[in-house]
VONULUM-254146 format. One record per atom (N, C-alpha, C): x negated, y negated, z negated; residue in one letter. Coordinates in steps of 0.05 Angstrom, whole numbers, padded with zeros to 5 digits, always signed. Atoms other than C-alpha are relative to their C-alpha. Layout:
residues N
XYZA...
This chain:
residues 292
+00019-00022+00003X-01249-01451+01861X-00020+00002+00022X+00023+00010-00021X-01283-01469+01928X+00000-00021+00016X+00004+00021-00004X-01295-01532+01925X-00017-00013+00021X+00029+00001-00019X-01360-01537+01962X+00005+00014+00028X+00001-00015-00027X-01332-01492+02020X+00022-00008+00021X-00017+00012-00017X-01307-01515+02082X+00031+00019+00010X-00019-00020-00021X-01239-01492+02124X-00014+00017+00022X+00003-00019-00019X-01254-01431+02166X+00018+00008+00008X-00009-00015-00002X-01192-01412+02185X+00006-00005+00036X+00004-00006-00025X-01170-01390+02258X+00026+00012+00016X-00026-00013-00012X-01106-01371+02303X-00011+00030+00019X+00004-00019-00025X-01121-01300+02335X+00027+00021-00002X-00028-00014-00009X-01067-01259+02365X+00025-00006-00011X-00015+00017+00005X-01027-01310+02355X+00017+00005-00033X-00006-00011+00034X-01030-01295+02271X-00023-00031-00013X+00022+00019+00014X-01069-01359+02233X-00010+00018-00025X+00010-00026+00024X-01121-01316+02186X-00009-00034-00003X+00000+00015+00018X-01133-01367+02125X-00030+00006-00007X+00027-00016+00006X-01209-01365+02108X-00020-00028-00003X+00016+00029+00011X-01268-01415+02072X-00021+00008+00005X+00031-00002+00004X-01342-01417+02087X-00019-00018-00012X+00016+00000+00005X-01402-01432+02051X-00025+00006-00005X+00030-00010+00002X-01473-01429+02036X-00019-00005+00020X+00012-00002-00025X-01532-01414+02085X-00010+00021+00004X+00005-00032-00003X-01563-01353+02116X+00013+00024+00012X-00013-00019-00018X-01548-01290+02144X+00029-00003-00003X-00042+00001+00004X-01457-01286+02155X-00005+00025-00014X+00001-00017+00017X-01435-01250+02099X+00033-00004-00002X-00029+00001+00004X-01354-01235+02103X+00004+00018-00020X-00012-00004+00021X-01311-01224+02042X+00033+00003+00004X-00044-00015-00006X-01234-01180+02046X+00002+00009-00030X-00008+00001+00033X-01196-01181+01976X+00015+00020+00006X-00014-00019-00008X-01151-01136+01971X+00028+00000-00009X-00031-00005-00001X-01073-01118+01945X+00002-00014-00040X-00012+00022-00012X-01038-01168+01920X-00006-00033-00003X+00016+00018+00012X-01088-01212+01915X+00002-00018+00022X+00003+00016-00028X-01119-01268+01967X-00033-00001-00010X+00031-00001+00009X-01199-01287+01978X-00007-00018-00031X+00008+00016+00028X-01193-01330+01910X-00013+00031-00016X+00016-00015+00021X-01217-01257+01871X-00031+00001+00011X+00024-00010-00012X-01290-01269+01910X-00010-00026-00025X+00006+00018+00003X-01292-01336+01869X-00023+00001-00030X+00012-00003+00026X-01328-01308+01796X-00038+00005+00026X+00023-00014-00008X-01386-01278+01855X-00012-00020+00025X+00002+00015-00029X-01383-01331+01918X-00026-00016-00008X+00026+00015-00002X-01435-01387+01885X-00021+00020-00002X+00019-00018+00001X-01486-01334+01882X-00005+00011+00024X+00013-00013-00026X-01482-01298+01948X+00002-00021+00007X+00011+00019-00023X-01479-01367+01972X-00021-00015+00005X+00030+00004+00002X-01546-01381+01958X-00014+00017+00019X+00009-00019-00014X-01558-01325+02000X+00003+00010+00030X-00018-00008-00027X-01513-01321+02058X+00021-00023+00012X-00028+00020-00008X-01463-01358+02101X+00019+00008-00009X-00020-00009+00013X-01409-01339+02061X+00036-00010+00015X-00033+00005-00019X-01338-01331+02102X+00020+00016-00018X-00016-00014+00018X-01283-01307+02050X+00030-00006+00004X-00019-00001-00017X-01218-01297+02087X+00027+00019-00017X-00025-00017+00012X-01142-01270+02066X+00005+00016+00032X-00008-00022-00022X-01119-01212+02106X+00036-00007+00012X-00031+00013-00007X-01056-01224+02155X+00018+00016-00023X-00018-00011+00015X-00995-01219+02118X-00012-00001-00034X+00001+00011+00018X-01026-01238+02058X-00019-00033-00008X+00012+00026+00003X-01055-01308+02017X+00017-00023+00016X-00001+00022-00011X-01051-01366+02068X+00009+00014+00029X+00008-00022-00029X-01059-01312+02125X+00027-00013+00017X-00028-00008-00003X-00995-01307+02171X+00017+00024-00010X-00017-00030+00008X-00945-01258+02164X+00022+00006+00023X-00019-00012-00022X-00908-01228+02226X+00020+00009-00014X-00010-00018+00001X-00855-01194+02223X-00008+00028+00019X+00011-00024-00002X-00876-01125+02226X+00005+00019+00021X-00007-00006-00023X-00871-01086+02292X+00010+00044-00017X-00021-00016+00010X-00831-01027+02292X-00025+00032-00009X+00022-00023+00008X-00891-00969+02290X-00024-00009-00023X+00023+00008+00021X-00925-01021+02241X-00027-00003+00012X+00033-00008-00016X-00983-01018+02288X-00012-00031-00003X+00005+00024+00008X-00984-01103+02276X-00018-00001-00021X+00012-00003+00014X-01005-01085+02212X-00022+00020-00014X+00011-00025+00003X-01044-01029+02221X-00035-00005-00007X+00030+00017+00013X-01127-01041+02194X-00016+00005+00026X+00016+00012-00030X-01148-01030+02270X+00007-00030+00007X-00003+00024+00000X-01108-01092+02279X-00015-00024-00023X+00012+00018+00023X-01128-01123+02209X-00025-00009+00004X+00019+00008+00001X-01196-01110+02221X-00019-00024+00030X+00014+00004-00028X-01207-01130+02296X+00012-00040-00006X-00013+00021+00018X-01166-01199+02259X-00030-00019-00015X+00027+00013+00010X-01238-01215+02219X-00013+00002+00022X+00020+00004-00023X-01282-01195+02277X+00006-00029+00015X-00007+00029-00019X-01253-01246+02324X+00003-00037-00017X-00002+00016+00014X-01247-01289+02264X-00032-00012+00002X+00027+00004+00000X-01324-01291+02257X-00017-00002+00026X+00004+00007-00027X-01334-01294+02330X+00006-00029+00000X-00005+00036-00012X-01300-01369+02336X-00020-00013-00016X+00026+00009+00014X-01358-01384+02280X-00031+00006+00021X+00020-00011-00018X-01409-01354+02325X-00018+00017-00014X+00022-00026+00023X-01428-01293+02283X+00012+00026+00016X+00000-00019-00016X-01429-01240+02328X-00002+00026-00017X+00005-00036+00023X-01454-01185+02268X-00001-00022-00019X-00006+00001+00038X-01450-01190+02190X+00005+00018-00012X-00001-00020+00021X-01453-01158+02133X+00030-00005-00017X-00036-00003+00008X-01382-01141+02096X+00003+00012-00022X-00010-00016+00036X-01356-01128+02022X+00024-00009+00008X-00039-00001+00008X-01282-01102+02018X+00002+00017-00019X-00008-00015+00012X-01246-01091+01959X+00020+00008+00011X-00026-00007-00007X-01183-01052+01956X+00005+00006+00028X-00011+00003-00030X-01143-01061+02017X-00021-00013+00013X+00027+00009-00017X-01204-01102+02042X-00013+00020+00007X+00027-00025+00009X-01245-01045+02026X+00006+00022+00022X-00008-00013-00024X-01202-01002+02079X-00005-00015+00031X+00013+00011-00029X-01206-01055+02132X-00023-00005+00007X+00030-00003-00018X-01274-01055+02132X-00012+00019+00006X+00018-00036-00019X-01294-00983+02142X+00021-00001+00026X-00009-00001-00014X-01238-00988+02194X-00020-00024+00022X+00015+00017-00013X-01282-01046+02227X-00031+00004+00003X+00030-00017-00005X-01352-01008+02218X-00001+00022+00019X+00000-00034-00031X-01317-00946+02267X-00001-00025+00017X-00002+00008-00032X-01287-00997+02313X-00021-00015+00017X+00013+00017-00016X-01333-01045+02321X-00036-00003-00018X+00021-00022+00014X-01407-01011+02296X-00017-00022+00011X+00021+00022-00017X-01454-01074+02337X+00014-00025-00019X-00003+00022+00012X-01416-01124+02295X+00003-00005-00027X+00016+00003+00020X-01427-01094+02222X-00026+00016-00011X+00034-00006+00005X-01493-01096+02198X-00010+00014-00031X+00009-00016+00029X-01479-01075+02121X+00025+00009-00011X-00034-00002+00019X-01416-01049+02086X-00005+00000-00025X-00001+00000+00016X-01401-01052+02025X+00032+00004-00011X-00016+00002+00011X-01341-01025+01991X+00010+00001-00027X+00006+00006+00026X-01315-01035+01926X+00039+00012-00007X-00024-00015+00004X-01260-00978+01897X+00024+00004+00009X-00014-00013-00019X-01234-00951+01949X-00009+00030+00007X+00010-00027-00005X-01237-00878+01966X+00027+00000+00039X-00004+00002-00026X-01218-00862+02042X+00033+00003+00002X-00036-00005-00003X-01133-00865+02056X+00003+00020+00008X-00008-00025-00009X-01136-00797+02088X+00004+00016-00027X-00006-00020+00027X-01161-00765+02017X+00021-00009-00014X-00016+00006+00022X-01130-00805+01974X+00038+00011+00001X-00029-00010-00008X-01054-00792+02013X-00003+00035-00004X+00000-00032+00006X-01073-00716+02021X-00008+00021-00028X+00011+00002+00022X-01098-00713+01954X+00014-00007-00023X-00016+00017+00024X-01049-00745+01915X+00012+00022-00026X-00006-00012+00019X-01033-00716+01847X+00020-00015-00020X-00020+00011+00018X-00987-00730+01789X-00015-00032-00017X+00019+00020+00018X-01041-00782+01752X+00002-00016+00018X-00005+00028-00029X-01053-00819+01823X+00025-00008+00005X-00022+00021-00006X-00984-00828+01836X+00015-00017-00024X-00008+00019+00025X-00962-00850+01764X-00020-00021-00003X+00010+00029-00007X-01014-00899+01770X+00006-00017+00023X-00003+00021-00027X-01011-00922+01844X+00023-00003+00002X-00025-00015+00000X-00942-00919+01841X+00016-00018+00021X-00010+00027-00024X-00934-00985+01890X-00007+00003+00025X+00003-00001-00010X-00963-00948+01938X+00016+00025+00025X-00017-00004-00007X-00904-00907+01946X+00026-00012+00003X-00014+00023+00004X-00861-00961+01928X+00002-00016+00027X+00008+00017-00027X-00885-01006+01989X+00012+00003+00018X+00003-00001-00018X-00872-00969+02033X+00029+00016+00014X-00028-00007-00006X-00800-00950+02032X+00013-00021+00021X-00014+00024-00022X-00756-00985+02091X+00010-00021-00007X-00011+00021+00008X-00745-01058+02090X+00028+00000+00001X+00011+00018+00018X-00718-01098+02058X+00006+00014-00030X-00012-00008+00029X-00708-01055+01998X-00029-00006-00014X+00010+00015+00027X-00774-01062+01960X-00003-00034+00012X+00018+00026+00000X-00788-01133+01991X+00019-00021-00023X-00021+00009+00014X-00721-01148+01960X-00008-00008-00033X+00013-00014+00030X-00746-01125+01892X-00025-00017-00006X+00020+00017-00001X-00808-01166+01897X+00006-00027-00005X-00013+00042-00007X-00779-01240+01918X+00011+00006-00027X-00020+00000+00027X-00733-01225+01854X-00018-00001-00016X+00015+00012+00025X-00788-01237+01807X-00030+00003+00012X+00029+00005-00007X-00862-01246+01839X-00020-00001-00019X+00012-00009+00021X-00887-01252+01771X-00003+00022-00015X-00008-00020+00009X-00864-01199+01743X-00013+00027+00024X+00016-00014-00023X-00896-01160+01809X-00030+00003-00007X+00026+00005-00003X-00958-01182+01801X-00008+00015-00033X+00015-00016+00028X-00967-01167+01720X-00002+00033-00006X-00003-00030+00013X-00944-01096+01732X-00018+00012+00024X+00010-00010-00023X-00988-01091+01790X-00033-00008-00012X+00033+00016+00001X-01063-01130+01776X+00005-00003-00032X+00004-00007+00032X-01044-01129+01698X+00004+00023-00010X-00001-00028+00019X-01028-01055+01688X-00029+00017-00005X+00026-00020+00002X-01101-01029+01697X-00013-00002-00017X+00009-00007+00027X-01145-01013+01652X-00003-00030-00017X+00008+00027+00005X-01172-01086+01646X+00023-00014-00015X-00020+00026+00008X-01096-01124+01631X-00011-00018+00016X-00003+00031-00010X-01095-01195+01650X-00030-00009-00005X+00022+00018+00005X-01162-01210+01625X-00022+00000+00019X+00022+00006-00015X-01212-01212+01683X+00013-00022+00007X-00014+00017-00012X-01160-01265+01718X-00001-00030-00015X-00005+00028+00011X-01171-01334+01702X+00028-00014+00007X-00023+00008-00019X-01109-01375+01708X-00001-00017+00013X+00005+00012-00033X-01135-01416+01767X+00005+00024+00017X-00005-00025-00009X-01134-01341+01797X+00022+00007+00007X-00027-00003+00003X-01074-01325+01774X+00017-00008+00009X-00017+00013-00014X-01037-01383+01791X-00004-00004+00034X+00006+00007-00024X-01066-01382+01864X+00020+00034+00013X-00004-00030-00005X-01048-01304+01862X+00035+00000+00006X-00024+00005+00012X-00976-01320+01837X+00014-00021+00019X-00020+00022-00017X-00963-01383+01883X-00001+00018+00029X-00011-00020-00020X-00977-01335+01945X+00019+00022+00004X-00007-00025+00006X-00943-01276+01920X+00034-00014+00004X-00029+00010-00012X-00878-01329+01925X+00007-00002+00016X-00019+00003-00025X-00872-01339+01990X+00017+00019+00010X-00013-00043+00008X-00820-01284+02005X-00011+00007+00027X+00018-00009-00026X-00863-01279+02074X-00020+00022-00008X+00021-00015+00013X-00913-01247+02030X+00001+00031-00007X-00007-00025+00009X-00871-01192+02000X+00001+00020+00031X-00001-00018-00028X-00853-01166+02077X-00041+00004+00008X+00032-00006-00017X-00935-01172+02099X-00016+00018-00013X+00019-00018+00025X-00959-01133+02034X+00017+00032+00005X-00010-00031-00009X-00906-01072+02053X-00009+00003+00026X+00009-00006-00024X-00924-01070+02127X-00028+00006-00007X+00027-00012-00001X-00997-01065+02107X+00005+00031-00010X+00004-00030+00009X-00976-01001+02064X+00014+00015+00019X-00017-00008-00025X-00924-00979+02112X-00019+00011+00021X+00023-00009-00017X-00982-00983+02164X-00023+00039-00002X+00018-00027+00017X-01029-00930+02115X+00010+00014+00002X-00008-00025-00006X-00976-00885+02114X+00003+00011+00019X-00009-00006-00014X-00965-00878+02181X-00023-00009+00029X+00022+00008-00020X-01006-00913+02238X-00034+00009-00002X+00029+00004+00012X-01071-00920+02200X-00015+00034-00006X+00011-00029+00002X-01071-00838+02179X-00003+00012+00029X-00003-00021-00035X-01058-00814+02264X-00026-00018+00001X+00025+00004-00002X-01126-00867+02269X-00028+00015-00016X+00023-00005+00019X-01164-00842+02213X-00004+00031+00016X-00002-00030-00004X-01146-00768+02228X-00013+00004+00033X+00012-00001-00037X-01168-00785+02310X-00025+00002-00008X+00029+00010+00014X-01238-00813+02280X-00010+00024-00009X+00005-00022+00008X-01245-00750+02243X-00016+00019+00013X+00000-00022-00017X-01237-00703+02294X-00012+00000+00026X+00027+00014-00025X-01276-00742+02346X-00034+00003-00014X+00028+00001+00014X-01336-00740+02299X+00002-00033-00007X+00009+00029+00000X-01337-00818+02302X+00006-00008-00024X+00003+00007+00018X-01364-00845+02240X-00015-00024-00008X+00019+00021+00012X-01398-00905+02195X-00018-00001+00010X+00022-00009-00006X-01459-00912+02222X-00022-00018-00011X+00011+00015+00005X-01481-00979+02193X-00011+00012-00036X+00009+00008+00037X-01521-00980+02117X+00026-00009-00016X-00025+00007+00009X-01462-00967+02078X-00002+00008-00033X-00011+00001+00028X-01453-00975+01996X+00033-00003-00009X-00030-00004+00013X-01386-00949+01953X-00008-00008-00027X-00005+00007+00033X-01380-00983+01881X+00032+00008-00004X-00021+00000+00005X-01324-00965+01845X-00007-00003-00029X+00003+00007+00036X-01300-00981+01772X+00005+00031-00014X+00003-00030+00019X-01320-00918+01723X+00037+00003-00011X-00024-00007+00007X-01248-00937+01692X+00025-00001+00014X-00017+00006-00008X-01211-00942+01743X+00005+00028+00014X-00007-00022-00006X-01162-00896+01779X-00016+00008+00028X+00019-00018-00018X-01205-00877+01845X-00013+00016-00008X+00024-00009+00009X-01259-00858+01805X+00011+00025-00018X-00010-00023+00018X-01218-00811+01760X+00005+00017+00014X-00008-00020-00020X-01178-00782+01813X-00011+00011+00021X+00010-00009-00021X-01222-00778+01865X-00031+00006+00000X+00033+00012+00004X-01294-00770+01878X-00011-00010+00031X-00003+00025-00024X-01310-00832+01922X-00029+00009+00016X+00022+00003-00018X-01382-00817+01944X+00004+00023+00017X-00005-00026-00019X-01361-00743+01965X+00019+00000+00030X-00015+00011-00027X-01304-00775+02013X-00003-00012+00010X+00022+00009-00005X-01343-00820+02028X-00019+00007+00026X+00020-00014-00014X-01398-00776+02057X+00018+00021+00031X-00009-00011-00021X-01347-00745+02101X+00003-00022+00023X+00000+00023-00029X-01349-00814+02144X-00027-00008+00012X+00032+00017+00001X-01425-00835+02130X-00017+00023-00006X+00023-00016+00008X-01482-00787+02132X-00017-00012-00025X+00017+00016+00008X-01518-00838+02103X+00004-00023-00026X-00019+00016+00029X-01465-00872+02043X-00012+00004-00027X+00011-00009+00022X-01502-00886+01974X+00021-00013-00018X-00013+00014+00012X-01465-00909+01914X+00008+00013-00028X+00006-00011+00032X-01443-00900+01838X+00022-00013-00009X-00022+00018+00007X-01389-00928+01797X-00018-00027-00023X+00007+00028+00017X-01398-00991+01753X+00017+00007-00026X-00014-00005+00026X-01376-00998+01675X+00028-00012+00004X-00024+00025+00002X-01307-01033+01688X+00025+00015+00017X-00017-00009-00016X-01242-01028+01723X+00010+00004+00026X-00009+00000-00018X-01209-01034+01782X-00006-00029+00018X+00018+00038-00013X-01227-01118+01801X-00021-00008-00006X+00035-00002+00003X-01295-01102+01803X-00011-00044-00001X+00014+00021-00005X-01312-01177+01836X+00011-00017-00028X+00001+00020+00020X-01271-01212+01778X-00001+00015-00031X+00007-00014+00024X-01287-01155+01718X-00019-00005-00008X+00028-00002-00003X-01360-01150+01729X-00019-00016+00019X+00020+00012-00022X-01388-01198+01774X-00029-00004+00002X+00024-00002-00010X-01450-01197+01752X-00017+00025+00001X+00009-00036+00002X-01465-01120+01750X+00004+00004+00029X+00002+00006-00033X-01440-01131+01825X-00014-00012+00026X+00020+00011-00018X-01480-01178+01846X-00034+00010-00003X+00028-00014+00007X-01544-01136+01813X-00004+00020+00018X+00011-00021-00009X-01525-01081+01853X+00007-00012+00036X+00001-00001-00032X-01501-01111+01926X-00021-00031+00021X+00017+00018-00010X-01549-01163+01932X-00027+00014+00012X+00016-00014-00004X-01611-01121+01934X+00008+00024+00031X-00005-00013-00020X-01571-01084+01980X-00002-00013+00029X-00002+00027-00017X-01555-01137+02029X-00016-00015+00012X+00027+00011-00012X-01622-01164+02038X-00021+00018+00010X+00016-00025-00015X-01654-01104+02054X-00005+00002+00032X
């Protein structure tokens, strides 16, 4: 699926992050999100790579990434760590700033990497995500019967990782096939790339520590950020899928605006895997953005 793109990947804090570049032009980094790896950028990558240096990376603890074992406050896996993980990633490239689309769980580590580190992105872009403060304080009966893995997650090992390793397939269809979409955005090159990561049982521990993290580390940051005033400050766009659960339960540009004075954005006709639902309704609307 990226054939044309070289190895990018990189040992920092002693974690190997997994990650391909192509194209030419301004650095343009790509974060997938839960329980995926950067194969969902692959319906949208030849296109921005006509456009951009294209760096499309798995998050530690998932894909190719590493996977620690998870430190006891989770703070390993926490999206200050995650994110400061791409920065330094794109540093050994010698891209000092860039512009940044995260879905999902991507989609959190990069507003987490627009507070921390505000000189090294130049555009955000997120793609159905609404902020982890609302969404946890916010939670209702509809959000949690949907998200329902994101209470799941995050119970003490090894009980769900247990539950996971015991069928990986069976994980994944009730997770990236329950939404509105089913199975059908997912090619099975996708799939099977999605599916051969999702086996390693390293995988199952790195995907709970990331949620583990959200509930716990990642809210005492967000909630600091808050109350400091310190916010987004770069040119920041929210897409989300019209049918998907953010967009129902929440309203993303309004939570949003509590980080970014300056946050524009709208939902799209589709679900939840915007890059492999709609890719080209995505690339209509964050290209124009991007070059600006």
């Amino acid at each position: 699926m990226f054939d044309n793109y070289a190895d990018a990947s990189a040992t920092v804090d002693g974690v190997r992050i997994n990650a391909v570049k192509g194209g030419c032009g301004p650095a343009l980094l790509l974060l997938h999100g839960h329980p995926q790896t950067h194969a969902i950028w692959h319906k949208v990558a030849p296109e921005l790579a006509r456009h951009f240096t294209v760096v499309a990376a798995d998050l530690r603890g998932y894909g190719d990434s590493g996977k620690p074992q998870g430190a006891g406050d989770h703070s390993n896996y926490s999206k200050r760590r995650m994110a400061l993980d791409q920065v330094e990633l794109m540093r050994r490239h010698g891209y000092d700033s860039f512009a940044l689309i995260g879905h999902d769980r991507g989609g959190r580590v990069a507003a987490r990497m627009a507070i921390d580190h505000p000189d090294a992105v130049t555009r955000l872009v997120t793609l159905d995500v609404a902020p982890t403060v609302a969404m946890y304080e916010q939670t209702s009966f509809d959000f949690a019967h949907a998200y329902w893995h994101w209470f799941f997650l995050v119970r003490p090992a090894p009980f769900p990782e247990t539950l996971i390793r015991a069928d990986p397939d069976l994980y994944l269809k009730q997770t990236i096939g329950a939404r509105s979409a089913g199975l059908k955005p997912f090619t099975p090159e996708a799939y099977a790339e999605y599916l051969r990561c999702l086996s390693d049982p390293a995988t199952a521990h790195g995907i709970c520590e990331d949620y583990r993290a959200s509930i716990t580390i990642d809210l005492e940051h967000d909630r600091d950020d808050l109350a400091a005033g310190r916010r987004i400050a770069c040119p920041f766009l929210a897409l989300w899928g019209a049918d998907g659960v953010v967009g129902k339960c929440f309203d993303p540009l309004a939570e949003w605006r509590k980080w970014s004075a300056g946050v524009q954005g709208s939902a799209l006709p589709c679900g939840h895997y915007i890059p492999e639902e709609a890719p080209q309704l995505l690339l209509a609307r964050v290209l124009p953005f991007l070059q600006r």
